[in-house]
C-alpha distance (Angstrom), angle and dihedral (degrees) to the residues before:
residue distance angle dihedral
X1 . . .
X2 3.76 . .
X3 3.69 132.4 .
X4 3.58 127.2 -157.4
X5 3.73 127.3 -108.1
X6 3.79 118.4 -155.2
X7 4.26 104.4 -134.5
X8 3.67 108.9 -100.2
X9 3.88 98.8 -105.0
X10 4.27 83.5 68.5
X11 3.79 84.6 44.1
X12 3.74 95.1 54.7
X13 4.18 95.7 39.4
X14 3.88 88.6 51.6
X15 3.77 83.0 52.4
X16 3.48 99.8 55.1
X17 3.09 93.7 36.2
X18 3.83 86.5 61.2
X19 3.57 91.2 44.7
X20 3.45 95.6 50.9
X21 3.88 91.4 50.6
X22 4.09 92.1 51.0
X23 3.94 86.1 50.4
X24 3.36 96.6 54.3
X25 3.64 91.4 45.3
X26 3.89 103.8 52.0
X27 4.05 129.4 85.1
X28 3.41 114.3 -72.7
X29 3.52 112.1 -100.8
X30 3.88 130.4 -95.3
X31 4.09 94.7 -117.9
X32 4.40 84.2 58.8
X33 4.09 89.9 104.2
X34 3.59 94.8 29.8
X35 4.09 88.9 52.1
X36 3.68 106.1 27.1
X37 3.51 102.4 20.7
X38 3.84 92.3 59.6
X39 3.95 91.9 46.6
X40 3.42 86.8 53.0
X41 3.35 96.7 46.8
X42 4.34 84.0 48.8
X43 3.87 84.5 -117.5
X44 3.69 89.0 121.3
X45 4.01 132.1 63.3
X46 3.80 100.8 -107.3
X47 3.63 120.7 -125.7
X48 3.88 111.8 155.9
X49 3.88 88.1 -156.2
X50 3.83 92.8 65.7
X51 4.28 91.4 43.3
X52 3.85 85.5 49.3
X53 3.58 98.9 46.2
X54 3.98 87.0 45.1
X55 3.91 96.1 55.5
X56 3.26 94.7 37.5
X57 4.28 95.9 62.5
X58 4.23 82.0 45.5
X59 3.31 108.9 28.4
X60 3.80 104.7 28.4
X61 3.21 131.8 -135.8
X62 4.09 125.5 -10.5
X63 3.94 108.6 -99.5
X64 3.98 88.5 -154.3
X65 3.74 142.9 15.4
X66 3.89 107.2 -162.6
X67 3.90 136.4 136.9
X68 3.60 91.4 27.1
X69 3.95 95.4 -55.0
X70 3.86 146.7 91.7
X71 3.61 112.1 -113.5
X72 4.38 121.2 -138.3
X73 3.52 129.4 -172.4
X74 3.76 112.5 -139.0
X75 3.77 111.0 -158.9
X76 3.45 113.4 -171.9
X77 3.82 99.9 -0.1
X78 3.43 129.7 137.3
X79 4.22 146.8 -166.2
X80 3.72 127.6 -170.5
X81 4.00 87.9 -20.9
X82 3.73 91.4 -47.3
X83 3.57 133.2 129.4
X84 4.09 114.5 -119.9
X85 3.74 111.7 -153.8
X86 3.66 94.1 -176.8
X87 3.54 141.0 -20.5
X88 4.07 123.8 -130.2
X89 4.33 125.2 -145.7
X90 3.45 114.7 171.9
X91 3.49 132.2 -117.8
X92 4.18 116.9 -130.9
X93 3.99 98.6 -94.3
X94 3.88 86.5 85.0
X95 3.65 107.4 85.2
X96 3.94 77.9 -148.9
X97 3.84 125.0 67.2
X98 4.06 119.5 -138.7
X99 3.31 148.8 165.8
X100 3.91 114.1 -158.6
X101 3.85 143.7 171.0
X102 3.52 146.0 -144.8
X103 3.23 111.5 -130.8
X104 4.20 126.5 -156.6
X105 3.73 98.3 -151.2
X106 4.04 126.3 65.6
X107 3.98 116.1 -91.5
X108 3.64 91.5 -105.1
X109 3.51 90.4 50.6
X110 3.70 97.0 51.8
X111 3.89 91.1 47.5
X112 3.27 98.5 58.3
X113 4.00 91.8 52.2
X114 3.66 90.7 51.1
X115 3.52 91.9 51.1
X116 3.85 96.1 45.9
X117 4.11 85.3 48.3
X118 3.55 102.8 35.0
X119 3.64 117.2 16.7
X120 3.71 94.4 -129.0
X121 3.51 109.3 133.8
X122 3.93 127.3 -157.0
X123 4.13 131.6 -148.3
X124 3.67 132.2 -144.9
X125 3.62 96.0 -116.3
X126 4.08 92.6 -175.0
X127 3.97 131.0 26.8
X128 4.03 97.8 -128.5
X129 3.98 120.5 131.4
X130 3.92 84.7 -94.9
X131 3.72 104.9 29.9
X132 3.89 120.7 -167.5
X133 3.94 113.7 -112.3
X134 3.51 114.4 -151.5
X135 4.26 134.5 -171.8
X136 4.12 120.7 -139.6
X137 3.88 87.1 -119.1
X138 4.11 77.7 60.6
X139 3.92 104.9 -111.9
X140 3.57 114.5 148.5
X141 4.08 131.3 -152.7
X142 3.94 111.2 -166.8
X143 3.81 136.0 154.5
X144 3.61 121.8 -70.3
X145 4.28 96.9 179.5
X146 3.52 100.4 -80.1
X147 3.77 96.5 -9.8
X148 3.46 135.7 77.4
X149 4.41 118.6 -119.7
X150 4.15 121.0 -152.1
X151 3.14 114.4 -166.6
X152 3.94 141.5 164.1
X153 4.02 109.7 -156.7
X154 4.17 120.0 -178.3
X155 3.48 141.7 174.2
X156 3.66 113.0 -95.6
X157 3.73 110.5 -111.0
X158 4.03 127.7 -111.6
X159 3.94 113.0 -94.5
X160 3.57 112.9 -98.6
X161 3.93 81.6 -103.6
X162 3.83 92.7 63.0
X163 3.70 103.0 41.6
């Protein structure tokens, strides 16, 4: 009697694939406000390769890559006593780097719990029906629909090259 063996390429996709599923799955881990709070915060140098690499190994893979970003579902994670629905790093076709989330709270909501928690305070930098609040160290809290978006966007740096 014999039994099939799938080759060990299928072997190691299924794997990851497994892997990829648990990660995505578990409890965000205890560096998430250390790590992504501070970039959002723009307490952090911003490279979107080290926030991609990051959720990727605890949240798994991104479920979208639109409007110039990769897309992560955060199960389970949580910011000033906010709920984050996902969390946003872009891709390079920005000529801007970033590291954003989505927020489940309104913007004046989540600005007073950052402020209560952290101190940093935010300014209406425009007088529309949903003005954008920004931070000196540059982070930004604006209106996603219902929801409130952080983010912290910068220019990419020179090469090494360049500088």
């Amino acid at each position: 009697m014999s039994s099939y063996t799938p080759p060990s390429a299928l072997r190691a996709l299924v794997l990851s694939l497994l892997l990829a599923a648990s990660a995505a799955q578990a409890a965000p881990p205890t560096t998430f406000g250390t790590v992504i709070g501070s970039g959002l915060l723009c307490r952090d140098e911003t490279s979107n390769r080290f926030y991609y690499d990051y959720m990727v190994k605890f949240f798994g893979p991104p479920y979208k890559r639109e409007g110039g970003a990769w897309w992560f579902r955060t199960q389970d994670a949580r910011l000033w006593g906010a709920e984050i629905v996902e969390v946003i790093v872009s891709d390079d076709s920005w000529p801007m780097v970033f590291v954003g989330a989505v927020v489940e709270s309104t913007p004046e909501k989540l600005e007073e719990a950052i402020i209560a928690q952290d101190g940093l305070r935010y300014a209406k930098i425009d007088s529309s029906r949903y003005p954008v609040r920004e931070a000196k160290p540059g982070s930004r809290i604006v209106y996603a629909d219902r929801r409130a978006k952080i983010y912290c966007a910068k220019f990419k740096p020179l090469p090494p090259a360049l500088r």
